[in-house]
BAKOL-240112 format. One record per atom (N, C-alpha, C): residue number from 1; residue in one letter; x negated, y negated, z negated. Coordinates in pm, whole numbers, plus 50000, padded with zeros to 5 digits. Last residue first. Layout:
N
(r NUM; a; (X; Y; Z))
...
END
This chain:
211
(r 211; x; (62424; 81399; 14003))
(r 211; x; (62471; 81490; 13888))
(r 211; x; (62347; 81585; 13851))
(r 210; x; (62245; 81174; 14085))
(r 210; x; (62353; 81129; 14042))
(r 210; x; (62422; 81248; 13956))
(r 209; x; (61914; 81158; 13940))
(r 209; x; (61972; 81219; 14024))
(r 209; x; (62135; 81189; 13977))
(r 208; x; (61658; 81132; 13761))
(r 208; x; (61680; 81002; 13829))
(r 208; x; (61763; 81124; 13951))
(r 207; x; (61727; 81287; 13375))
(r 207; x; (61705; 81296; 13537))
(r 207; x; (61706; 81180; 13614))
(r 206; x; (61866; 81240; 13138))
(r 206; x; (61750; 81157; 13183))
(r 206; x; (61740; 81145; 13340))
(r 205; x; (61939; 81513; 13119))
(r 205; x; (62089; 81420; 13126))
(r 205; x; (61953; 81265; 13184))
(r 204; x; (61752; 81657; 13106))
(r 204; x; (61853; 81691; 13158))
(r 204; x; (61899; 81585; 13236))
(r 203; x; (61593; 81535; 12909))
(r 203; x; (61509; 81562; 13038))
(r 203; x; (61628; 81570; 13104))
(r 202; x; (61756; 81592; 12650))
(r 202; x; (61774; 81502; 12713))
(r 202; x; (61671; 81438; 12869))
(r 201; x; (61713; 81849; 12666))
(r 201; x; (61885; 81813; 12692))
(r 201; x; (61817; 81720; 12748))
(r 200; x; (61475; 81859; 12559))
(r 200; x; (61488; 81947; 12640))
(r 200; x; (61622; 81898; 12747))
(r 199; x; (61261; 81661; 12396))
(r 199; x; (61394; 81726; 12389))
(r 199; x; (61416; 81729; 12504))
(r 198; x; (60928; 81720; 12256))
(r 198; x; (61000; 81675; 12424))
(r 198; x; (61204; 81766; 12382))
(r 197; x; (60968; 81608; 11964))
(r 197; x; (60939; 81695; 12033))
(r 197; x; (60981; 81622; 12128))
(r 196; x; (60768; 81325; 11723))
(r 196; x; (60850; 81323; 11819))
(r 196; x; (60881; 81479; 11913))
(r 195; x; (60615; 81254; 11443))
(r 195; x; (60574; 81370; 11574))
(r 195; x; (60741; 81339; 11642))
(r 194; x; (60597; 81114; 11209))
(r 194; x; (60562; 81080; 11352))
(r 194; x; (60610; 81124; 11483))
(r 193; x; (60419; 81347; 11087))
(r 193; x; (60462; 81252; 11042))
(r 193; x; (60462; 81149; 11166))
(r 192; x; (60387; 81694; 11058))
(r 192; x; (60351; 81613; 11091))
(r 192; x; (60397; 81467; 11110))
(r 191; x; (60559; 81915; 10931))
(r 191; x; (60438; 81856; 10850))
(r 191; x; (60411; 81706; 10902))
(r 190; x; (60805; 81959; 11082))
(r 190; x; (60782; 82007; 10903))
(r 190; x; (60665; 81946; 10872))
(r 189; x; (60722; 81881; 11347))
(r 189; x; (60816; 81878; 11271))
(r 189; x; (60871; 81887; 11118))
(r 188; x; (60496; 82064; 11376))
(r 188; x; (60500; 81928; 11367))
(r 188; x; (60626; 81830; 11296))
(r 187; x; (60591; 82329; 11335))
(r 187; x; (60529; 82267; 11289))
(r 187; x; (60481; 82097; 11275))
(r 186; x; (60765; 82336; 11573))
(r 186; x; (60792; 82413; 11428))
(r 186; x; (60697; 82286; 11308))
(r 185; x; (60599; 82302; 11801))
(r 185; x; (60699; 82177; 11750))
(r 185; x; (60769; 82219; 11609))
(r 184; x; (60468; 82556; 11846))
(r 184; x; (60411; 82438; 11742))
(r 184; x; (60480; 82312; 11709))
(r 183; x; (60600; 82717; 11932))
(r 183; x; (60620; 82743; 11803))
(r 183; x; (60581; 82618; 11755))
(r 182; x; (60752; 82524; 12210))
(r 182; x; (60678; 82679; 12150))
(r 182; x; (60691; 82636; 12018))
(r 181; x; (60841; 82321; 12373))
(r 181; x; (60933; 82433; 12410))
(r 181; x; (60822; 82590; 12364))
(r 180; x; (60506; 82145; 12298))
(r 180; x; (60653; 82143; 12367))
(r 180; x; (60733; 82279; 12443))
(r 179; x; (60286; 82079; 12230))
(r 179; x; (60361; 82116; 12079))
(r 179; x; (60477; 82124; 12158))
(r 178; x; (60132; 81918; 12365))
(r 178; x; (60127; 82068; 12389))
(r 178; x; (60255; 82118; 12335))
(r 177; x; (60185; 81638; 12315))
(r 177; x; (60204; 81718; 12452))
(r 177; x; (60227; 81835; 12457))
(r 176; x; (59974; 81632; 12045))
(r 176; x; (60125; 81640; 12108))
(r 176; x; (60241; 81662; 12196))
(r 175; x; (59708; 81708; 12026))
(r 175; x; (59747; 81736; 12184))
(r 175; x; (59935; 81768; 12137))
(r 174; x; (59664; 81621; 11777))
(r 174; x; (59521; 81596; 11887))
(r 174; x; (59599; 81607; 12014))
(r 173; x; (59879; 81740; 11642))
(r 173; x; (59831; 81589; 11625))
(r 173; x; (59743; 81508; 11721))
(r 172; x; (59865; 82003; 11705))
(r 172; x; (60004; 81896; 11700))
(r 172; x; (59948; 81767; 11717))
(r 171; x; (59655; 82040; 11603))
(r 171; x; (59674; 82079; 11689))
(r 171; x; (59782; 81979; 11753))
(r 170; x; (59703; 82032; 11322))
(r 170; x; (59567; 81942; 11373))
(r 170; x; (59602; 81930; 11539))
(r 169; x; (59881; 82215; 11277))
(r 169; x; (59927; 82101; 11246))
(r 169; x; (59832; 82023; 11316))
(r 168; x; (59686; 82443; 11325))
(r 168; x; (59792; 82398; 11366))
(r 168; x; (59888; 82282; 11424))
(r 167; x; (59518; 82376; 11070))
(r 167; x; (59441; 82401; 11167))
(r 167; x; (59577; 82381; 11340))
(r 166; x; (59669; 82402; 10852))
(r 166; x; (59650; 82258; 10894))
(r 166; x; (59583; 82275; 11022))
(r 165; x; (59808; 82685; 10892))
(r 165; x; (59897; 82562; 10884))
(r 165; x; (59830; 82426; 10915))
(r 164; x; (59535; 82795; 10822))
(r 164; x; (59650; 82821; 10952))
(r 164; x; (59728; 82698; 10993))
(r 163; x; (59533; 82760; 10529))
(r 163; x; (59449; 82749; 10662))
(r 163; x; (59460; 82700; 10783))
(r 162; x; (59726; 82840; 10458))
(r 162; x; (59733; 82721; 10437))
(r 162; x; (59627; 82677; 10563))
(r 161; x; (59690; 83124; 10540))
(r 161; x; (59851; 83046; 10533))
(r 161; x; (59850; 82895; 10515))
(r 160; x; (59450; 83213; 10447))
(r 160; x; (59530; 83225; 10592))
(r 160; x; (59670; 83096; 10624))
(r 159; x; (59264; 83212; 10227))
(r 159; x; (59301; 83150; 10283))
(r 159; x; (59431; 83095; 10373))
(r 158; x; (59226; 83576; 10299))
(r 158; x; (59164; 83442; 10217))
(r 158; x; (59252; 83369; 10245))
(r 157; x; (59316; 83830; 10406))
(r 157; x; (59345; 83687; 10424))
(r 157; x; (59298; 83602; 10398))
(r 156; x; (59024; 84007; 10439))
(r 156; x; (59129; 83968; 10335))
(r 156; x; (59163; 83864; 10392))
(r 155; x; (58936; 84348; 10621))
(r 155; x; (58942; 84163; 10592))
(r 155; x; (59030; 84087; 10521))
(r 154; x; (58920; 84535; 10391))
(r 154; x; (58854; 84505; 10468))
(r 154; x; (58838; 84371; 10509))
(r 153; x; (59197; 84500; 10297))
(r 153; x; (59060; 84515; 10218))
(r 153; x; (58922; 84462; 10300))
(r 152; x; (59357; 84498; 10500))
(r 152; x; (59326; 84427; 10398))
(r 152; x; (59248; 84401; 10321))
(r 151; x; (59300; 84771; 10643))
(r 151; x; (59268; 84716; 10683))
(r 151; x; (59289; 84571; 10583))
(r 150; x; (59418; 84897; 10363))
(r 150; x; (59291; 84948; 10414))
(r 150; x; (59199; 84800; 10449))
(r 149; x; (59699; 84840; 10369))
(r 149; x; (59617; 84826; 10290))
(r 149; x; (59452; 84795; 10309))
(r 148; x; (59770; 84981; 10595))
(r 148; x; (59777; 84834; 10615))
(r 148; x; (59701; 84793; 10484))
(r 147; x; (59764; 85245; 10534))
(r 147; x; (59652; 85197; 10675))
(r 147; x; (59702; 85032; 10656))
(r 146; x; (59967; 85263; 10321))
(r 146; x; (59800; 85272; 10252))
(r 146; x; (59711; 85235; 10377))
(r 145; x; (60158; 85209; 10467))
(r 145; x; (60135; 85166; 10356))
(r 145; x; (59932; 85134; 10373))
(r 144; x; (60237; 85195; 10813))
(r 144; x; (60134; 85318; 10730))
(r 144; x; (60064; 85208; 10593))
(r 143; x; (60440; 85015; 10965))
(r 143; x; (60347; 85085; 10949))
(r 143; x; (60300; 85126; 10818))
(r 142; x; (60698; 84898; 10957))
(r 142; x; (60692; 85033; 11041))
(r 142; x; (60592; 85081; 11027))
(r 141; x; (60666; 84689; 10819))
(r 141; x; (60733; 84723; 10751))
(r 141; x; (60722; 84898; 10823))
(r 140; x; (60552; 84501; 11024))
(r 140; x; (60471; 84533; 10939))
(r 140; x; (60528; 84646; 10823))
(r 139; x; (60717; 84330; 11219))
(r 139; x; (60714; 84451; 11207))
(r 139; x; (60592; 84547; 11100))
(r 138; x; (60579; 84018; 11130))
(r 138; x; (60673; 84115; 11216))
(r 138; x; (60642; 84203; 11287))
(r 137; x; (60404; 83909; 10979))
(r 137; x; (60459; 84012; 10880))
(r 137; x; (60546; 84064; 11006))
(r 136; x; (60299; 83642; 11072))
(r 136; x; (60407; 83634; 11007))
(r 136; x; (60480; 83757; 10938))
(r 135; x; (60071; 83721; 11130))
(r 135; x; (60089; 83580; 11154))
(r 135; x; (60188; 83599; 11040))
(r 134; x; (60023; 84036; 11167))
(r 134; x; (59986; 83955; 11081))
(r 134; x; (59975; 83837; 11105))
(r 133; x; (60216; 84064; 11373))
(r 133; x; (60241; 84151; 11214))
(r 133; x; (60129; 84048; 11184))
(r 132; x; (60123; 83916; 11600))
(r 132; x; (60280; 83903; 11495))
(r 132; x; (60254; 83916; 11397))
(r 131; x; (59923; 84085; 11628))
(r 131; x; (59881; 83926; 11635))
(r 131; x; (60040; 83893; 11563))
(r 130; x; (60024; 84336; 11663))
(r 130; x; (59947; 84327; 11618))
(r 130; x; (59943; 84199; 11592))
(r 129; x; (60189; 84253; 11887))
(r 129; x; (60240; 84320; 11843))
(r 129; x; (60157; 84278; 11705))
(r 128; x; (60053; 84088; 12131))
(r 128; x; (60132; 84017; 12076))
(r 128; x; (60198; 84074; 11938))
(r 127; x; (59887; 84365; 12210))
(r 127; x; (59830; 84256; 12155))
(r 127; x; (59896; 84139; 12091))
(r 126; x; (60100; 84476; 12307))
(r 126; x; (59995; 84559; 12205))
(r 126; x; (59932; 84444; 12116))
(r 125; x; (60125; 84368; 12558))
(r 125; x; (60257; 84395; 12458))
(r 125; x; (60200; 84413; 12317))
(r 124; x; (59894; 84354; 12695))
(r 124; x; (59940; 84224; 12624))
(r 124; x; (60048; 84262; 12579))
(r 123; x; (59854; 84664; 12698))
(r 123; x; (59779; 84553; 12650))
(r 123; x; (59827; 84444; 12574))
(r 122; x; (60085; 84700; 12879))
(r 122; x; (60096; 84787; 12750))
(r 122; x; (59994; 84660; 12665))
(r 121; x; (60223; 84384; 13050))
(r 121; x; (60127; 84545; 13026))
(r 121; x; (60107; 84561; 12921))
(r 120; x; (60534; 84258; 12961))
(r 120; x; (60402; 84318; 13043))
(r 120; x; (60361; 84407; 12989))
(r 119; x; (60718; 84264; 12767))
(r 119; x; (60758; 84307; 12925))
(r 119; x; (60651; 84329; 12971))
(r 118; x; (60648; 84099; 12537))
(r 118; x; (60639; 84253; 12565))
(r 118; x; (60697; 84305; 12594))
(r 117; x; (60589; 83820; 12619))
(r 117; x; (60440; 83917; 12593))
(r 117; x; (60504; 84065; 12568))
(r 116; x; (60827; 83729; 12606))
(r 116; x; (60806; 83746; 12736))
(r 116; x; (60692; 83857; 12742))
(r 115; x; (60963; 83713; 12386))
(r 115; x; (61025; 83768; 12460))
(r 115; x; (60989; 83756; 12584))
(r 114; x; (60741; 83469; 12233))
(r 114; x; (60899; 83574; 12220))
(r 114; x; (60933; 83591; 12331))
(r 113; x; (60426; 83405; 12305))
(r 113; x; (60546; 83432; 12389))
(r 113; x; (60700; 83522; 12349))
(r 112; x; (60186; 83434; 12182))
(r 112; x; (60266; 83359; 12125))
(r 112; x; (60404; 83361; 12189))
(r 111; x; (60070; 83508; 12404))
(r 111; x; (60074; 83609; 12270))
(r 111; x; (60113; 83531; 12182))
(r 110; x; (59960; 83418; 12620))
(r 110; x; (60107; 83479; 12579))
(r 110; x; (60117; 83523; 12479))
(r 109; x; (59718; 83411; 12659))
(r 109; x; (59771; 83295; 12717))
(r 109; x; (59923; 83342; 12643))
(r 108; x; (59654; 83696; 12624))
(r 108; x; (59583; 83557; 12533))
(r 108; x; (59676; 83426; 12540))
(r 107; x; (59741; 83816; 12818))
(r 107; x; (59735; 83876; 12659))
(r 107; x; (59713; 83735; 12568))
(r 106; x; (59644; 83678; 13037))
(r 106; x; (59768; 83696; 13018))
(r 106; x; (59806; 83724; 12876))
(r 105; x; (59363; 83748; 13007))
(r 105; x; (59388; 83611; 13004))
(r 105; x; (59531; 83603; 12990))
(r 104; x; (59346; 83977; 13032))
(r 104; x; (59313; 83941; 12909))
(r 104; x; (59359; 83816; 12909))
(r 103; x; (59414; 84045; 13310))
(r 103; x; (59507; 84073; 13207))
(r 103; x; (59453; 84033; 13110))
(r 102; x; (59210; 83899; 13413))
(r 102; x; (59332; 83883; 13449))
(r 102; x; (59469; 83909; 13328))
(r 101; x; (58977; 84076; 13360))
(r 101; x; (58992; 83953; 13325))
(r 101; x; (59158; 83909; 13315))
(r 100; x; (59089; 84313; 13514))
(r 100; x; (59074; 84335; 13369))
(r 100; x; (59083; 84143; 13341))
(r 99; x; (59070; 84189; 13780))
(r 99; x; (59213; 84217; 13746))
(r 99; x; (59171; 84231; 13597))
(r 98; x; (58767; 84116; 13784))
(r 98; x; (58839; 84027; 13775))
(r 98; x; (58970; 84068; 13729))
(r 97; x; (58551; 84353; 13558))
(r 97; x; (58641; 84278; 13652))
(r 97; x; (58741; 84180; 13687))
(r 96; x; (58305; 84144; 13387))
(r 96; x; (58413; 84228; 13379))
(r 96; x; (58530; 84190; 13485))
(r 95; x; (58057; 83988; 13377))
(r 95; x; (58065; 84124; 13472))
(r 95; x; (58235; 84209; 13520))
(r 94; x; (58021; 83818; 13205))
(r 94; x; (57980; 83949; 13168))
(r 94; x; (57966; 84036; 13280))
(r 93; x; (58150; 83593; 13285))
(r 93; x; (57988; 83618; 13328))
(r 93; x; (57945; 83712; 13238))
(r 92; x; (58405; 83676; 13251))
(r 92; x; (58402; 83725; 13424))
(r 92; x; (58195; 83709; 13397))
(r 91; x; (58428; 83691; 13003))
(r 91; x; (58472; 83795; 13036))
(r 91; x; (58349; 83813; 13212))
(r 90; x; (58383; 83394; 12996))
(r 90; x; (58282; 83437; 12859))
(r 90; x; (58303; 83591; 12973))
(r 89; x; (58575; 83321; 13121))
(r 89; x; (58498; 83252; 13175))
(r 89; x; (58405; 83358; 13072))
(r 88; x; (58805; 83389; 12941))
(r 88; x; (58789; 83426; 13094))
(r 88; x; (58643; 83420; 13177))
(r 87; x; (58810; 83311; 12728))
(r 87; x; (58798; 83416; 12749))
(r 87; x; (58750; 83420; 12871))
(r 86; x; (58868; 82983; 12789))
(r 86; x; (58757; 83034; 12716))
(r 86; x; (58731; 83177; 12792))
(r 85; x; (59128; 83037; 12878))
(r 85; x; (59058; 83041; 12992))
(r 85; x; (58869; 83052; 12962))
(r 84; x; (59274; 83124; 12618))
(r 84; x; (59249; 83207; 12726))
(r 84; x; (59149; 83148; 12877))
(r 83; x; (59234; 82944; 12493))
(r 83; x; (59132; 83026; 12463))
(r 83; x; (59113; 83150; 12548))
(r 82; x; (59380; 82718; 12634))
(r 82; x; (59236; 82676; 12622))
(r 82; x; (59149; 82829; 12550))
(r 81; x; (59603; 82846; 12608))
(r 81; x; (59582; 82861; 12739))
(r 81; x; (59409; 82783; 12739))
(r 80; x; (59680; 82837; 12329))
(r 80; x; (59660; 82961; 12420))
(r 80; x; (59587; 82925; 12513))
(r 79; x; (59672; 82550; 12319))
(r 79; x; (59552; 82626; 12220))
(r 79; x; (59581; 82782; 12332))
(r 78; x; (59755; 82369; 12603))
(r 78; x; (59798; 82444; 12509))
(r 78; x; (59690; 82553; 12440))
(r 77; x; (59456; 82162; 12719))
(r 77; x; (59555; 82256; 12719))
(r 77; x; (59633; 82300; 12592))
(r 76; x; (59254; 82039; 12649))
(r 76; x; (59343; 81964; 12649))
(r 76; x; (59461; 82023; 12657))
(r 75; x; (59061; 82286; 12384))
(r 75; x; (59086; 82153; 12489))
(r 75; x; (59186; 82075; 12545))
(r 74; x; (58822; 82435; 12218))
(r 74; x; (58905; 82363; 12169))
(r 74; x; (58940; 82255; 12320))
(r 73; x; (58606; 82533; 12162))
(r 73; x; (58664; 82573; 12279))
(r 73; x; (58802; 82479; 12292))
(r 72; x; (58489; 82462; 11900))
(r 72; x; (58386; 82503; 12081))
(r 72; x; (58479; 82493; 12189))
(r 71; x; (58704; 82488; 11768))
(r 71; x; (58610; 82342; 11777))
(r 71; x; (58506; 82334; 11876))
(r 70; x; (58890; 82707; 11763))
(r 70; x; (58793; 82656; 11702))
(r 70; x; (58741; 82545; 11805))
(r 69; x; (59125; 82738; 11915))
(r 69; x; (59237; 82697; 11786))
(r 69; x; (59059; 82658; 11719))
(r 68; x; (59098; 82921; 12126))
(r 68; x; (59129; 82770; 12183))
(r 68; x; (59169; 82688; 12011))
(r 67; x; (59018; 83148; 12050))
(r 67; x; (58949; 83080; 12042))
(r 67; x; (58970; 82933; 12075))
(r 66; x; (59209; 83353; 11944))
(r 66; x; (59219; 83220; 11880))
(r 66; x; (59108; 83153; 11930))
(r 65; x; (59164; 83610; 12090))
(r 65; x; (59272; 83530; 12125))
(r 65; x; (59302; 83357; 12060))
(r 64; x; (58949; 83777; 12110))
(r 64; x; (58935; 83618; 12136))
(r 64; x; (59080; 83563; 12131))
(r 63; x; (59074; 84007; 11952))
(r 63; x; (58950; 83967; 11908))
(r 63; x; (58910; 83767; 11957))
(r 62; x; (59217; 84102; 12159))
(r 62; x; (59279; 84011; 12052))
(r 62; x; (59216; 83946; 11946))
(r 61; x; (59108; 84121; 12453))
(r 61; x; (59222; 84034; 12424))
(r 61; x; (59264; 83968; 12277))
(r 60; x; (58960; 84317; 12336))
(r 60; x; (58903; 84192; 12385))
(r 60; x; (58991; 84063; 12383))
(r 59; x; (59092; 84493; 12255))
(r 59; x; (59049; 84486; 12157))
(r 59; x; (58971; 84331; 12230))
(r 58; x; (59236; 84589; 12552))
(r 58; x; (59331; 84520; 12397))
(r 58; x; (59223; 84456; 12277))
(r 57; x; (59026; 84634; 12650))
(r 57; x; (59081; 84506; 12682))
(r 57; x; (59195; 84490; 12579))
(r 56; x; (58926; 84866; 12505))
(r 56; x; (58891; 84780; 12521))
(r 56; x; (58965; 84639; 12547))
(r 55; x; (59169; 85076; 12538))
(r 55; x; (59165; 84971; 12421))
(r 55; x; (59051; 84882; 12417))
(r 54; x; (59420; 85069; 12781))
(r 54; x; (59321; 85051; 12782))
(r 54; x; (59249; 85007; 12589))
(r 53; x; (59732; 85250; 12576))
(r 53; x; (59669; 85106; 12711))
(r 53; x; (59512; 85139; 12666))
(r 52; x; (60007; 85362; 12478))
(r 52; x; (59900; 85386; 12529))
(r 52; x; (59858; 85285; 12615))
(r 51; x; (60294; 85359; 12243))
(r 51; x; (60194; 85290; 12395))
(r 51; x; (60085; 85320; 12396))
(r 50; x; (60451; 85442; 12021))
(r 50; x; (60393; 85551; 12164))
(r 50; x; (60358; 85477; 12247))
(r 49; x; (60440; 85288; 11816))
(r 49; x; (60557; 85273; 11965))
(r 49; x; (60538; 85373; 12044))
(r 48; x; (60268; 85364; 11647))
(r 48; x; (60420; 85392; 11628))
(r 48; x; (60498; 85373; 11761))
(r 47; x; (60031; 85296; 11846))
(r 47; x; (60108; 85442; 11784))
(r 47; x; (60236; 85486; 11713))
(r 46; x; (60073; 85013; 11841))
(r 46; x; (60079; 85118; 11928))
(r 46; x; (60121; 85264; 11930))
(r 45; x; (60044; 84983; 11555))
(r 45; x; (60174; 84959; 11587))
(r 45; x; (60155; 85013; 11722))
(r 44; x; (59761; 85014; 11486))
(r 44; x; (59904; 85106; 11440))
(r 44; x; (60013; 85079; 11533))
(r 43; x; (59663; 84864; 11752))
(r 43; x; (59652; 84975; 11712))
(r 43; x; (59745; 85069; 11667))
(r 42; x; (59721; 84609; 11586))
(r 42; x; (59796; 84633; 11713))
(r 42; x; (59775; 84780; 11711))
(r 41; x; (59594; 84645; 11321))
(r 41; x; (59713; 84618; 11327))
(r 41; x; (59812; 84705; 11466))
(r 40; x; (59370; 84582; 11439))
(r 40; x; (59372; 84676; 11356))
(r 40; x; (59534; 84728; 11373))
(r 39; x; (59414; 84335; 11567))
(r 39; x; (59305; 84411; 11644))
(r 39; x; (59394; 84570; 11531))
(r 38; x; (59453; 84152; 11337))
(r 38; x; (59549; 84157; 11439))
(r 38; x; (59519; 84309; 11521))
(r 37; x; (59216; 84166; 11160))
(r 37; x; (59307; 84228; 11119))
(r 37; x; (59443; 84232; 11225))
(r 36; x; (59048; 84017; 11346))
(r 36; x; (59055; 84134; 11297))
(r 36; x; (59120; 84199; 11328))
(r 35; x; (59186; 83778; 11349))
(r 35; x; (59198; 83845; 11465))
(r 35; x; (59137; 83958; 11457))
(r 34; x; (59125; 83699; 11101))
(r 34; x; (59299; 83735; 11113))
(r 34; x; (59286; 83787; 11268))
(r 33; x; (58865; 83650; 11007))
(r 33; x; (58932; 83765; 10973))
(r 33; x; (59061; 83818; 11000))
(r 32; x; (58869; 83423; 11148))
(r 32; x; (58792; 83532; 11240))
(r 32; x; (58836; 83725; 11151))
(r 31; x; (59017; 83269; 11016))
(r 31; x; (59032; 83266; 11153))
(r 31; x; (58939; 83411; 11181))
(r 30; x; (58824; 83276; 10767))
(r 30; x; (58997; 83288; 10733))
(r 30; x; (59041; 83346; 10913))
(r 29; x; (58610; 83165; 10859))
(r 29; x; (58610; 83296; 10813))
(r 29; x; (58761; 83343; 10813))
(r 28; x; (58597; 82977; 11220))
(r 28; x; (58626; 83016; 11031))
(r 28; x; (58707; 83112; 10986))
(r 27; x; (58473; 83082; 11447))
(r 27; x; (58580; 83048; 11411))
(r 27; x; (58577; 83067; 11301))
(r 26; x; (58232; 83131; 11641))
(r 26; x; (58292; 83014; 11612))
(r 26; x; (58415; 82976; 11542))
(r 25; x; (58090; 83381; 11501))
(r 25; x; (58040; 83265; 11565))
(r 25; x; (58126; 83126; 11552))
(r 24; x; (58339; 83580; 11615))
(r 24; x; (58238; 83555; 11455))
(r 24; x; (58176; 83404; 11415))
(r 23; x; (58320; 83550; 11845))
(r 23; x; (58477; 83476; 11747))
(r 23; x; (58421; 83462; 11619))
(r 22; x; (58088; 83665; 11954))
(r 22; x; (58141; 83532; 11939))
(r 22; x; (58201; 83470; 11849))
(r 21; x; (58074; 83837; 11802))
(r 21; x; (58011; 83787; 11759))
(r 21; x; (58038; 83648; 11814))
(r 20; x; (58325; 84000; 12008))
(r 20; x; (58348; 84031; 11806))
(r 20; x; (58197; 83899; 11788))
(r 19; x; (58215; 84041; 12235))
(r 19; x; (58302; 83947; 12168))
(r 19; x; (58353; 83918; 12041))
(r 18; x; (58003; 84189; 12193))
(r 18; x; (57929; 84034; 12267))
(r 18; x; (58045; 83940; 12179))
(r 17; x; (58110; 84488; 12152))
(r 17; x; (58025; 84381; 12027))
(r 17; x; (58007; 84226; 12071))
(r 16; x; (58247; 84467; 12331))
(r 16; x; (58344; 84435; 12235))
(r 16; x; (58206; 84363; 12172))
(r 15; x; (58027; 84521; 12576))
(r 15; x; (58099; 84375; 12595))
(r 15; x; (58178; 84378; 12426))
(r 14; x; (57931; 84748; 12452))
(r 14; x; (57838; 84585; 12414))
(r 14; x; (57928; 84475; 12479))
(r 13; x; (58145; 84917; 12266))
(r 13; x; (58095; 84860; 12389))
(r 13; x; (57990; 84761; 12362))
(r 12; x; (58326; 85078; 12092))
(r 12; x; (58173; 85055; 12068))
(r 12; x; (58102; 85024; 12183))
(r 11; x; (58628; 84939; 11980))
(r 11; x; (58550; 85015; 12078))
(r 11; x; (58400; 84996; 12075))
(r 10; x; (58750; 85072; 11642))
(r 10; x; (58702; 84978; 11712))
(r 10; x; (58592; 85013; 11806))
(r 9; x; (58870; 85327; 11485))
(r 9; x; (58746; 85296; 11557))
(r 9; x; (58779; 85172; 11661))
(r 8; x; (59069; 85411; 11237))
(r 8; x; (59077; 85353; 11352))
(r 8; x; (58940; 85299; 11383))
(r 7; x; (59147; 85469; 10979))
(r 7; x; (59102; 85619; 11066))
(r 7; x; (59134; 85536; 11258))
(r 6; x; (59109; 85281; 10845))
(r 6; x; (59234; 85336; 10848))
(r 6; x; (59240; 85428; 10961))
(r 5; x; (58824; 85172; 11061))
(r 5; x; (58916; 85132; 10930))
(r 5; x; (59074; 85177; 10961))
(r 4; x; (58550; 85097; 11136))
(r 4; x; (58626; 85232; 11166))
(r 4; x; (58703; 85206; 11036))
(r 3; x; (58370; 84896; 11162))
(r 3; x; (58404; 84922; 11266))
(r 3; x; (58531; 84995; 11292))
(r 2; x; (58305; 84611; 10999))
(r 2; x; (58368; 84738; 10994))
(r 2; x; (58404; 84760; 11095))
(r 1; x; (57995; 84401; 11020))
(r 1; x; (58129; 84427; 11075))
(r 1; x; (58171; 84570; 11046))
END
């Protein structure tokens, strides 16, 4: 593992190392190099924003944030909310306090959240920041050429985009339910064959109420 990339140190805890070997552990290479490179990422983009937060729990938060998306953790919940409670449970029989837990699980559970992950704490703002820029490139344009390089090198996409997409799409398919009022009806929709979303209006107008 690189620890110190683009003049950025990753925290040298034994809880980060416990969690960096997890995600190592269970998530394919393409997957375990994009929460990396999220981790790296958030970082710059902290410093361009001027936020300051804890960086352990940012680096815990974004290091597990895909674990509901591998095949250990994988459950009936929305993929956030199955890797955030993963986290939680891996966090609290470490020891780590419960409010720290708390906020990792928020970071995790949200970090797919437009416009809600960055109103909270510096953390889960930090962590949705980073986890953007490299999903989709937003805000990647504010940081440091040659420090986004770096961290590229380091972990390379391989893969990512197609990767991503069926690992996703799989998602859609196993827990259709989930795929409702977030990104993943995006997806089902464009790939998945079948897929029906929960339409929103018509819950409305459906209601068992006279107006």
């Amino acid at each position: 593992m690189t620890t110190e990339i683009a003049g950025i140190h990753a925290p040298d805890t034994r809880l980060a190392h416990d969690a960096t070997v997890l995600a190592r552990e269970v998530s394919a290479p393409y997957l375990f190099h994009h929460v990396m490179r999220s981790y790296y990422f958030g970082e710059l983009a902290a410093r361009h924003h001027g936020l300051a937060c804890d960086r352990e729990l940012l680096y815990l938060s974004v290091v597990l944030h895909d674990l509901g998306l591998t095949e250990r953790f994988a459950g009936p919940e929305r993929f956030e909310v199955d890797g955030a409670n993963a986290a939680r449970a891996f966090l609290a029989d470490r020891g780590l306090p419960r409010e720290k837990v708390s906020l990792v699980w928020d970071a995790i559970a949200l970090h797919t959240s437009l416009g809600i992950a960055s109103h909270k704490e510096p953390e889960v703002a930090v962590a949705h920041l980073g986890i953007g820029i490299d999903y989709g490139g937003v805000g990647l344009e504010a940081l440091p050429r040659g420090a986004v390089e770096e961290i590229l090198r380091a972990y390379p996409r391989l893969e990512m985009k197609q990767d991503f997409r069926r690992a996703l799409c799989g998602v859609v398919e196993r827990k259709p339910h989930t795929a409702a009022g977030n990104f993943l009806s995006d997806f089902g929709r464009r790939y998945v064959p079948g897929f029906q979303p929960i339409d929103a209006s018509a819950l409305l107008e459906g209601a068992p109420f006279d107006s």
